[in-house]
N, C-alpha and C positions, 0 to 999 in steps of 0.2 A: 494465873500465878500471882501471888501474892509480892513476892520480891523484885519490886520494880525500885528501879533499873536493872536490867540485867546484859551479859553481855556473852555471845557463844562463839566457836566457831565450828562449820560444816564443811566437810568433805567429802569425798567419795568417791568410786572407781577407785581405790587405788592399786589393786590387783600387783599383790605381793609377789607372786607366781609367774608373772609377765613382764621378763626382760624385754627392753627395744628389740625389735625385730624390722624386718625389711630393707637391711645393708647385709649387699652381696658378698661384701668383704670387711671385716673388723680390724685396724690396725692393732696392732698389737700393746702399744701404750695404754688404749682406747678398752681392752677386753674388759678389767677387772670393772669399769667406770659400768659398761653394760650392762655386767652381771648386778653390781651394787643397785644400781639406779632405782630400782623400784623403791628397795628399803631407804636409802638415802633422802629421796624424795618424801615418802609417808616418816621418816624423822623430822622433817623440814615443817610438817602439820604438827605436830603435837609440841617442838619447841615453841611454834607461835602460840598455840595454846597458852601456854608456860610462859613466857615472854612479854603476853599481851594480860595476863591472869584473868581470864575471863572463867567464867563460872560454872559452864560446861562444854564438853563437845561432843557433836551427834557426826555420827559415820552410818551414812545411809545407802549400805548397800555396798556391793563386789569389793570388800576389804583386800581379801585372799581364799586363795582354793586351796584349804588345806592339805589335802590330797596330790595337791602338786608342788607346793615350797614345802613337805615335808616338817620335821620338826623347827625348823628355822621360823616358820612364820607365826607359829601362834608363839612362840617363846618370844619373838618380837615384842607384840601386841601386847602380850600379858607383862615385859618391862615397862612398857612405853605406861601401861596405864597403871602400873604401880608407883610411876614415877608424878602422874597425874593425882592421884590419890593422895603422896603427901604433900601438894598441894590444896589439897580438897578438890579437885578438879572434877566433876563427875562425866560420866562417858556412856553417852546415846547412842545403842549400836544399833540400826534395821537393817536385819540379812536381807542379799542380794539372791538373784542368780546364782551363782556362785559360793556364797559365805549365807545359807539359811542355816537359824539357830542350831537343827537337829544336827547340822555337818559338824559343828563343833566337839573335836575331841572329849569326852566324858572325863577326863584325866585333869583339864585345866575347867575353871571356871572361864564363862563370858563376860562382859564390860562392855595440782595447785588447788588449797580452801580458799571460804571463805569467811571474813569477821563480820557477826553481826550484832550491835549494840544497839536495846530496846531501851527508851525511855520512859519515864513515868507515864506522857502522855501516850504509851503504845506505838508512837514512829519509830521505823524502822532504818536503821543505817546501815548499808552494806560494802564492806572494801573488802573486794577481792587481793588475795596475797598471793605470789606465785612461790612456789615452792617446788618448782622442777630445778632438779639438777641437770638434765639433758634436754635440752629443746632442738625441735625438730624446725627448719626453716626453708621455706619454697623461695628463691629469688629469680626475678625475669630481668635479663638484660634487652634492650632492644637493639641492636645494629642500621644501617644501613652499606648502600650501594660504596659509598667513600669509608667504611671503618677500616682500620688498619689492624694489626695482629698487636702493636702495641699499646692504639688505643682502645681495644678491647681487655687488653691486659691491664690496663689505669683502671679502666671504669667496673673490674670487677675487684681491683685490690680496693679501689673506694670503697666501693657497696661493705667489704670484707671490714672493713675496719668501721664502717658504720655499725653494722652488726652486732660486732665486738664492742662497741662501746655502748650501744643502745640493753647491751647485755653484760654486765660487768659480773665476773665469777660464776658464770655460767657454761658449761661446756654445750657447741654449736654444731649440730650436724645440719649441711647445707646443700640442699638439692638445687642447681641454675638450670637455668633452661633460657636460651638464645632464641631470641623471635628477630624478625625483619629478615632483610635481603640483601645479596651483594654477596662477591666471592669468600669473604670471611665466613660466610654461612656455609658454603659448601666444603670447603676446607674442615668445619667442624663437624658437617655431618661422614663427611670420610674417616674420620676416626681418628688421627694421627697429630692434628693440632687440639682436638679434644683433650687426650691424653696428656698433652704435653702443659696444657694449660692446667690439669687436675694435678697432674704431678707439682708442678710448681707451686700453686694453692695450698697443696699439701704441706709442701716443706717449709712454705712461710708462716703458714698458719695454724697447722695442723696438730702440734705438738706441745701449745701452752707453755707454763696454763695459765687460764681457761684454754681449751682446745679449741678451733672451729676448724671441723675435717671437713673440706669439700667431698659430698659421696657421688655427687656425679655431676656432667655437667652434656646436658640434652640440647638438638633444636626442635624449635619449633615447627612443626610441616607446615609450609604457606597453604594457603588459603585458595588460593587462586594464581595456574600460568596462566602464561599469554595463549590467549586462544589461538593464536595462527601455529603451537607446535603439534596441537590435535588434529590438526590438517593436513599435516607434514605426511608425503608417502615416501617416510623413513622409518627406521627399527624402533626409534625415538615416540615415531607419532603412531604408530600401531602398537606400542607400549601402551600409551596415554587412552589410546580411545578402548581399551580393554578398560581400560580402570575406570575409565567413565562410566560404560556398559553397569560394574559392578555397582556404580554409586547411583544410579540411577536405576538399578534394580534390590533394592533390599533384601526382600525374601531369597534370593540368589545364593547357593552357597557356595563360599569360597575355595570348597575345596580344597583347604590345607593338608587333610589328611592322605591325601594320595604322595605329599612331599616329606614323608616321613616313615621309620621304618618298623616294622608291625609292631616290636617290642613297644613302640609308644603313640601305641592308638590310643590308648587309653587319655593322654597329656592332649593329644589331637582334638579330643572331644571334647576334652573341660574348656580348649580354648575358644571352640566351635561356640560351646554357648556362650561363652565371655563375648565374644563376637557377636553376638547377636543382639545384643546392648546399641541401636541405633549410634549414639555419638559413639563408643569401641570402636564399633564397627567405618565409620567415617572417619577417627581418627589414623586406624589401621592402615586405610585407602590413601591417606594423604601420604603418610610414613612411606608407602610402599612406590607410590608418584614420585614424590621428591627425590627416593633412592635410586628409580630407576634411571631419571634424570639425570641427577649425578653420574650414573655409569656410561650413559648413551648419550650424554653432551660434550664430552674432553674434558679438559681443566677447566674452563669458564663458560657455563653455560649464557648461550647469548639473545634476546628474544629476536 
């Protein structure tokens, strides 16, 4: 290329056609945010463009599935790059999976990134820009033997407002997950202070804006009881030494399917093979350890 310095920006995957998925339940303020987000987000790349006036930008690949955002997505595209045009902005598209040239409707013509500025001597500068309107966040609390119900309540409004600030005008969906030990744990794997800590999270934080909806909040399966309950000739410790049997036999099949009823054999089997993913299947075991613990130790299990 002759016109040195130059300056681009690259993106890709934006997949028009693919709202967030994988929340069991959408609050309601939160819908329209879901549905938008894909196009919201792919506005978020071409303002920078615009913004930054760089000289072209290349979209390399799974743009949108025509086919599935319908007339919305190329009518998108084809503003977005008209709006690039009178800029002089030019527009590098390599079809994906999804978005090859031939897919493109006969009717319209064709046309988080990254910035990348080339200098005379050919070095290369890269700033990543995020451009999600919806970010997804995994957080791990740890506990112990002494946490209490309020100081587990602190130490997640902290994290929350860390979050929130580490993210300014970003709407936050946030998955927790509770590791360590001590009856705070078991209380959250019964279900009941779980709930109650989600609900609260929710109402203080949930609503914006920016939003950050707790969508769920998990324990962690330990790792390791105390070996003296595997020994126990109680319902307790012939629990435990089955589930051992099973972790120290892999090829073993769990036999789910027998605990379900004909209509959903079929969900029986896809889970079968999910299960047979060594760590699934060890994570399974521990989940299923820890549970039955909880039911066959009382309120406070003791070693």
């Amino acid at each position: 290329m002759s016109n040195w310095p130059f300056r681009f920006v690259h993106a890709a995957d934006l997949h028009l056609e693919m709202p967030p998925f994988g929340v069991s339940e959408v609050p309601e303020h939160l819908a329209e945010l879901f549905l938008e987000s894909p196009y919201r987000a792919a506005q978020r790349v071409f303002e920078t463009a615009m913004a930054e006036q760089v000289d072209f930008l290349v979209l390399s690949g799974d743009v949108l599935d025509c086919h599935h955002t319908g007339p919305r997505g190329p009518l998108f595209l084809v503003e977005q790059f008209r709006r690039l045009a009178e800029r002089n902005i030019a527009v590098y598209w390599a079809g994906g999976r999804v978005d090859p040239p031939e897919a493109w409707p006969p009717s319209i013509r064709p046309h988080g990134c990254t910035l990348l500025s080339v200098d005379r001597q050919r070095n290369i500068q890269a700033t990543p820009i995020a451009t999600d309107v919806v970010r997804w966040l995994s957080e791990r609390i740890v506990v112990d033997t002494q946490t209490r119900r309020d100081e587990l309540e602190t130490l997640l409004r902290e994290r929350m407002r860390g979050l929130i600030d580490a993210s300014p005008g970003i709407d936050l969906l946030v998955s927790w997950t509770i590791g360590g030990a001590g009856p705070i744990v078991a209380q959250l794997r019964r279900g009941i202070l779980a709930g109650e800590l989600l609900g609260q999270l929710r109402k203080d934080y949930g609503f914006g804006p920016p939003a950050a909806w707790s969508v769920s909040i998990s324990v962690e399966p330990s790792a390791v009881l105390p070996p003296a309950w595997y020994e126990q000739e109680t319902i307790r410790g012939d629990f435990l030494r089955h589930v051992a049997r099973y972790q120290g036999s892999p090829s073993e099949s769990l036999g789910l399917a027998a605990f379900l009823p004909a209509h959903q054999a079929a969900g029986a089997m896809a889970a079968a093979a999910a299960i047979a993913d060594p760590a699934t299947r060890l994570g399974v075991l521990r989940e299923a350890a820890m549970l039955g613990v909880d039911l066959l130790s009382g309120e406070e299990p003791k070693s």
